[in-house]
Structures are given as C-alpha cells and as structure tokens.
N, C-alpha and C positions, 0 to 999 in steps of 0.2 A: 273727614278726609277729603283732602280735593280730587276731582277728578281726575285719574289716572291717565298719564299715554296710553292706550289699548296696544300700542307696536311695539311697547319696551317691555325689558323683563326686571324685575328684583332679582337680582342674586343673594343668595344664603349662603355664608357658609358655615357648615355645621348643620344637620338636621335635627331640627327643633320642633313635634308631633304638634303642642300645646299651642305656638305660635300658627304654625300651619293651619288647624281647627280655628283660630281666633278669627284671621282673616280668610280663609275659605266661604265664596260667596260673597265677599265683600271686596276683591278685588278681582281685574279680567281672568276667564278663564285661562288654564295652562301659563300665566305669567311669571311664576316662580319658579327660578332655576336654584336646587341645590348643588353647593358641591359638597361630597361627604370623603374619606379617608375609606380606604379600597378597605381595609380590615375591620370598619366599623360597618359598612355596609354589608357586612358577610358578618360578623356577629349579630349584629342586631333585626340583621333578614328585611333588609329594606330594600331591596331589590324590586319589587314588586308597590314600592309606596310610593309611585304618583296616580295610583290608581284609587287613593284611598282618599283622595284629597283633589278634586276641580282645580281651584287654583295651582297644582302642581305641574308644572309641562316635564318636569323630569330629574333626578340624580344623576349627576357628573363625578366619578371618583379619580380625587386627586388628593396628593399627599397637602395639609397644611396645618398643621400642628408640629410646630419647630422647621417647617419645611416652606423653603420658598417655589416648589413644585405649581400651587392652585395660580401662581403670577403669568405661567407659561399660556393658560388657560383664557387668560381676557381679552389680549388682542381677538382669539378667535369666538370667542363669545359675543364679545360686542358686534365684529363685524357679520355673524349669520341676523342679531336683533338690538336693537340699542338698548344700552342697559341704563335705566334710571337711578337705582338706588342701589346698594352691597350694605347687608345686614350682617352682624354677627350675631348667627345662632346659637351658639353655645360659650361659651366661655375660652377653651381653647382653641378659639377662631378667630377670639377677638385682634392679634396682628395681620394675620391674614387677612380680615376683613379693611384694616385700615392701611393694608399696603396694596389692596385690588381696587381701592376707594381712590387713592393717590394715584395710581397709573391710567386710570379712566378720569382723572379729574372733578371726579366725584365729591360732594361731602362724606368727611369721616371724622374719625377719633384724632386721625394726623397719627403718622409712625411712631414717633416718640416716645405719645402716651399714651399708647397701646399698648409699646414693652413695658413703660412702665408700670400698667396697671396688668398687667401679666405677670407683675416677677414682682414681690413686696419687697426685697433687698432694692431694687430700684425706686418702688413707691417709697420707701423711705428714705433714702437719697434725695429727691427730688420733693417731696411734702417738707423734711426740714430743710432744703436748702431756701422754700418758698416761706417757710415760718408755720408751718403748721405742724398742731400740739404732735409728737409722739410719742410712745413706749420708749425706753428707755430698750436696747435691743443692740445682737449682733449676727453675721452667719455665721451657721457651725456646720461643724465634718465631722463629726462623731461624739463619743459621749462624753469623752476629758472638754471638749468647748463647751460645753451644757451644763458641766460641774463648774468651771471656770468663771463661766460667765452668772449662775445662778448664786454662788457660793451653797450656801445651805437653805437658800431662801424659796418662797415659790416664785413660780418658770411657767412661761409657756412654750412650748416647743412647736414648731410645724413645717410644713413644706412650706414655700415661695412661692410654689408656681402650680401647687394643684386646685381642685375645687371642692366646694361640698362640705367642708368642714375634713375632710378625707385626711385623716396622720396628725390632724390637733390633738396637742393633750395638755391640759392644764395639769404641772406640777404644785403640789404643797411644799414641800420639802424635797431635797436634791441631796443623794448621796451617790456611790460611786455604783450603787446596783441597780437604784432609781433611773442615773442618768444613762446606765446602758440599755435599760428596757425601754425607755421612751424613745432613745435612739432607732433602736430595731423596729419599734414598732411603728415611729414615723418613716426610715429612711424606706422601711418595705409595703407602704400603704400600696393599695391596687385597687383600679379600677378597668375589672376585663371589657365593658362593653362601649367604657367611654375613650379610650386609646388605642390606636394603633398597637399592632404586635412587635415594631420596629424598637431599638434602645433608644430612650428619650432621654434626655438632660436634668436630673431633678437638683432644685438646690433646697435647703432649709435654713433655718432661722430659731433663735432665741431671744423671748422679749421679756421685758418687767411684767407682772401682772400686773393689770389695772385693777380699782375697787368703781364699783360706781353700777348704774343701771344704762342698759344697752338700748343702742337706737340705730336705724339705718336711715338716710337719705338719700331717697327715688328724686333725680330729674333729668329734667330734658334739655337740651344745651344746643345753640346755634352760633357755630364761631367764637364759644367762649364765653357767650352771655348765656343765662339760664334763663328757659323761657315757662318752665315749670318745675317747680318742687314741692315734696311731702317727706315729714318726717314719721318713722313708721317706731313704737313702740316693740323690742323683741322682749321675749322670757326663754332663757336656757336653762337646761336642763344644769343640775349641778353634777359635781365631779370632776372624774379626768378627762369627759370628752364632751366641752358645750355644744352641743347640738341645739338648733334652734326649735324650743316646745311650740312656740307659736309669735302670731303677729297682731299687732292692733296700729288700723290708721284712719285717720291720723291720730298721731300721739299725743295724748289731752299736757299739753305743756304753756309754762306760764308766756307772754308776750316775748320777754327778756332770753329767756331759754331759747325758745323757736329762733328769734335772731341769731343768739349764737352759734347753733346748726348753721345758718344761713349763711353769716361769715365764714366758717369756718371752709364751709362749700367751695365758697367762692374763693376761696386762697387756693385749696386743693385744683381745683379748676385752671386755677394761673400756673400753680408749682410745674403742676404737667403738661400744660400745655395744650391742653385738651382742647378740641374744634368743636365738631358735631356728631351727635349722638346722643345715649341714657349712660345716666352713671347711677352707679348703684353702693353709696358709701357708707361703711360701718362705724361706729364712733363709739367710744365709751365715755358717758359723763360724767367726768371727774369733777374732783374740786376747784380743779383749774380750770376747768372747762371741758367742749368736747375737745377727745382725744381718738385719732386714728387708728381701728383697726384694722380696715383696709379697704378697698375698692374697686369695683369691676365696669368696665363698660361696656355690657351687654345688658340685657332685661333679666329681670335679677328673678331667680327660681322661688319655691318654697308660694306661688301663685300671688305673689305680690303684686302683677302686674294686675290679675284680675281681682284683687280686693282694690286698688287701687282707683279702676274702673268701676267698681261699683260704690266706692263713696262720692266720687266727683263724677261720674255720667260721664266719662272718658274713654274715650277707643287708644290706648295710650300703645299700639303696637300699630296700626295704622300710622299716627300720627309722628313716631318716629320711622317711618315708609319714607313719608310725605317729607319729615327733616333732612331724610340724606340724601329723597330727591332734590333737597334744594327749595322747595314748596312752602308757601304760609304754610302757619297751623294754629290755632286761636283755642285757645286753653285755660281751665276756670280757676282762678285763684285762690277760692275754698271750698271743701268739701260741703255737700248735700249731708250725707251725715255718713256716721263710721263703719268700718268694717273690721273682722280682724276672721283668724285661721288658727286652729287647734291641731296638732299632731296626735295621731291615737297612738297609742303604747300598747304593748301588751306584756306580760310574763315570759321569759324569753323560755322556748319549746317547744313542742310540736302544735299546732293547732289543731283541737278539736270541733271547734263552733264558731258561727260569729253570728250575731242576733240583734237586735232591736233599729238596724238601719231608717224600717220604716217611721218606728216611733220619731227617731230622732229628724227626720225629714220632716216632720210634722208638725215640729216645737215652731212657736212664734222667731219671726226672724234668720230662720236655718235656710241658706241658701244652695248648698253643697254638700252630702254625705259620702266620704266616698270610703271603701274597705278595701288595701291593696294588698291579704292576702283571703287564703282560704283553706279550709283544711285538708289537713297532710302536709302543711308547708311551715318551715321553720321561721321562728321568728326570733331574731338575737340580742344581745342587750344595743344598745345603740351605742353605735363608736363614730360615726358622721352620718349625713343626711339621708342615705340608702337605706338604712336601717329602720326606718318608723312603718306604720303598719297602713298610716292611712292618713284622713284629715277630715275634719267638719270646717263649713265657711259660714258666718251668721254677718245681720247687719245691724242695725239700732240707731236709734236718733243722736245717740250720746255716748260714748266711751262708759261708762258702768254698765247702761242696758244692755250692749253689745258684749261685752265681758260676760254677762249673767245668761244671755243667749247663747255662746259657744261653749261655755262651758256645762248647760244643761244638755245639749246635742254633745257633748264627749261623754257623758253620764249616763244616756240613752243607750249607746252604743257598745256591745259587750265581747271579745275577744276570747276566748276561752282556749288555752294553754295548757298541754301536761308535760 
C-alpha cells in the first residue's frame, strides 16, 4: 500500500468488522469514518465499535440503503477532514458508496453500475445489451410468473436485490403448489441484522437453470481496465437452496478456459460501465461458455478476500483503499500457490458438543479453524449463507494437496447435534 494522507479519512459505508480487523494497524490511527443505518446500529450494538478497532475514529448513522440520506452527509464530512477514498462495506452500500464517490470526485464504481450490480433485473439488461452469455430469465410477481415462465421444467427463483444466497431456490420441476411455496418463501426471506426496520423495495426474478461447474471472478479495476484478476473454483451444496460448501483459488483450469473467464470479464466490465473498484462475478460454465450468474462490487464474503491474499502475498483490501484513492498499486499476476475454505455443517438441532478444533489446527496446511456455534444453540438446515456452522482455511502448493488439506481439517472437526 502507498503511503497514506495521515489528514484524510476513508469513508465506509456499511460496517464491515472483517475489513476493519484486516486493516487495523495498517493504516493512520482514527482514519476510518463509518456510516452505518441508525437500525443496524442498535441491532447489531455497534454503538460502542470504534473502540474495538484503532483505525476506527468513529460511526455516523445515516439512512443508505435505498436512501439518498448518507449524500447530505459529505459536503460536511469532507469539509471537518479531507476524504480520500469511500469504500463499500457491505453490499447494500454498494450505490451509496458510488454516489458519495461521484459527489467528492472521487474514484468509484460510477452510479450506473452500481444500480446495476445492485438489482440483477438490471445486470441483465445491461450484460446482454453488452453481449454477455446469460440465463435465459424474467421478473416475477408471484407464483402464476414462476409457473409461466418455468412451464414444468426446472427454475431458479430469487430476489434481485438481496444478498447471501438469502430466497434462492433452485426448482426441479414447477407445478402450481411448487410455484406458490417458492414464491412465499422467496418473496418473505429476512435478514433482521443486515436491514433497516424501514419498508424496502424488493424485486425478484426467474431464470433457466444452467448445468455446468461454478466459478467466481475476483478483480480489481481502474477506470474500466482490470488491473488484477483470479478465478476462484466454488462447490454447492445440492438441492433447493445452493449455498456455497466451499472455495478453491485459483481455479486449476486449462490456459483456454481461464481466457474465457477473462473475456468474458471484461465485456461485463464494458456492459456496465464500471470505473473503479473490486468486482466480484459469478459465472456458470457451460457449454457455451461462461455464463452469468451475477455480480457485486464490493469485496466479496465467504473470506475470499483473505484466501486470495494468501495464495498471491496480497493485501487485496488495502490496495482497493489505495484504488479509490486514486493511488498506484502494483499487483502479482500469478499465485504463490493455492488456497481454498470449507463450510462446516452440522445435523440440523440442538448442539450438544463440538470437539477436535485443536486436532484440526494442527493438520499440515490448516491455516484457519474457526467453530461459529456452541452448545445450546440451534443449528438449521442451510437455506443461504447464515446458516453454516463455521469454516476451516488450508493452503498447498497445488490445487489436489490443498483440496486433501481442508478437507482433512472438516474431518477433524466434530459438531455434535440432537
């Protein structure tokens, strides 16, 4: 990272603990200004979190999720400190972030493709208007669009605009009972800690299933050129709700393949318009090639950013600091060697135990054990990304040894359910 302004602040918005922790110590003390949504702050008891974190000088609560409220907010920000750079922390910050980016003159994502990577009714507007592969899809309003549009075939159903995997559900088959339960149970998905209590806007969507093996592309983007990318190997779980089981990167994939990621990138990049920032895009590899199925630009969860960092020796959260400040950033074009991250499971029930952490910290390669619950605490079958129990992180010189290492660290590690 280059050397920072010591008189300027990053603005955040959305508080994000994991990013916080990453740069903590590594960038001037009190330099980071959060703004968080006044109801998130009082769920989630953040009130007291810039004490937890040096780099933090403080939370600002203002409304910015569907709200142009956090814009009121800059001129007077900027003018107590000058502001370098405006992150989006979380996903539902992401226009907010690039409409406080554009009013300070800042680099960003630019307005445009911000909605559009906010609202997948729009990313698919704007991907195929630029030519890139997508599902075959439409919006729906209830469950006769769902029947309509599937016929009897399999469906994917989900929200547009939430996160997490939160109201997917992959259909087999579509009848008139099918398509009211997947209705109900997307249109009513909830997430208490990550929204305001205010009525938000939700839309959803119906696509073709794709067949094929899933992959996401991590990169970094200045003005529309990519100035680093990796493609990341996923496994989902099967059923009606893909959750992501784990990740492996980089993706052991043939010369020809990895290009077409690449391309395919870089069309997505043009369609929307994108400036500066990380994107974070899903794809499924068909037989046409990859195929879209969606895209964020923020720093993508499920700790990709820090397996990322540790196959290529990159501080990839600093060095998108450095990009919106406008700043070089000099970045390795192939990995050191692999990384990947395993979801722990459990039998969905009460937990009574959880055991062998140590073991498992132990094993060759095991960089990360972590167990997120504990007994007495429910654990449910997995319906989106809130739902898993924990995670192991391993590394290896090679895509199989690294596969053979996280999966011996999920094998170590024991959950015990009644």
């Amino acid at each position: 990272m280059t050397t920072p302004d010591t008189d300027a602040q990053v603005l955040f918005v959305g508080y994000n603990a994991a990013y916080l922790r990453a740069i903590d110590g590594r960038v001037p003390s009190g330099s980071v200004v959060v703004i968080e949504e006044p109801d998130i702050i009082r769920k989630r008891e953040l009130r007291d979190a810039a004490a937890r974190f040096d780099c933090l000088d403080r939370i600002v609560p203002a409304s910015y999720q569907q709200s142009a409220e956090a814009l009121d907010l800059a001129v007077d920000l900027s003018a107590a400190r000058p502001v370098a750079a405006v992150v989006p922390g979380l996903e539902y910050a992401v226009p907010a972030a690039a409409a406080l980016a554009a009013k300070l003159g800042l680099p960003g994502a630019g307005e445009g493709a911000a909605r559009a990577l906010r609202d997948k009714i729009r990313l698919r507007e704007a991907a195929a208007a630029g030519g890139v592969r997508n599902p075959r899809w439409r919006e729906v309003h209830g469950p006769e669009d769902i029947l309509d549009f599937a016929g009897d075939g399999p469906v994917v159903v989900k929200p547009a605009n939430r996160q997490a995997s939160v109201g997917v559900q992959v259909l087999d088959s579509v009848d008139a009972t099918t398509a009211a339960g997947a209705w109900e149970r997307t249109s009513s998905a909830a997430e208490y800690e990550q929204v305001p209590d205010r009525p938000l806007d939700w839309r959803f969507l119906a696509e073709e299933r794709l067949e094929g093996p899933e992959f996401s592309v991590e990169a970094l983007v200045r003005e529309g050129e990519i100035v680093f990318e990796n493609v990341t190997a996923k496994t989902v779980i099967p059923g009606p709700y893909p959750v992501e089981l784990g990740h492996l990167l980089p993706a052991p994939l043939d010369q020809e393949t990895r290009d077409a990621f690449g391309t395919a990138l870089r069309a997505l990049v043009a369609a929307v318009g994108f400036g500066t920032g990380i994107l974070h895009a899903e794809w499924i590899l068909t037989e046409s090639g990859p195929t879209l199925v969606e895209c964020a630009g923020r720093c993508p969860g499920d700790y990709l950013i820090d397996l990322i960092d540790l196959a290529y020796d990159t501080g990839i959260r600093l060095s998108l600091i450095d990009l919106l400040a406008g700043r070089p950033v000099e970045l390795p074009r192939s990995s050191r060697r692999t990384s990947s991250i395993r979801f722990l499971a459990a039998e969905p029930g009460t937990v009574t135990g959880v055991g062998g952490e140590d073991t498992a910290k132990a094993l060759p390669g095991v960089r990360a054990v972590e167990v997120d619950v504990e007994a007495g605490q429910e654990v449910r079958p997995w319906a989106s990304s809130w739902d898993r129990a924990g995670h192991v992180i391993a590394t290896g010189p090679d895509a199989d040894t690294t596969r053979r290492h996280v999966l011996a660290a999920v094998a170590a590690v024991r959950i015990a359910t009644e």
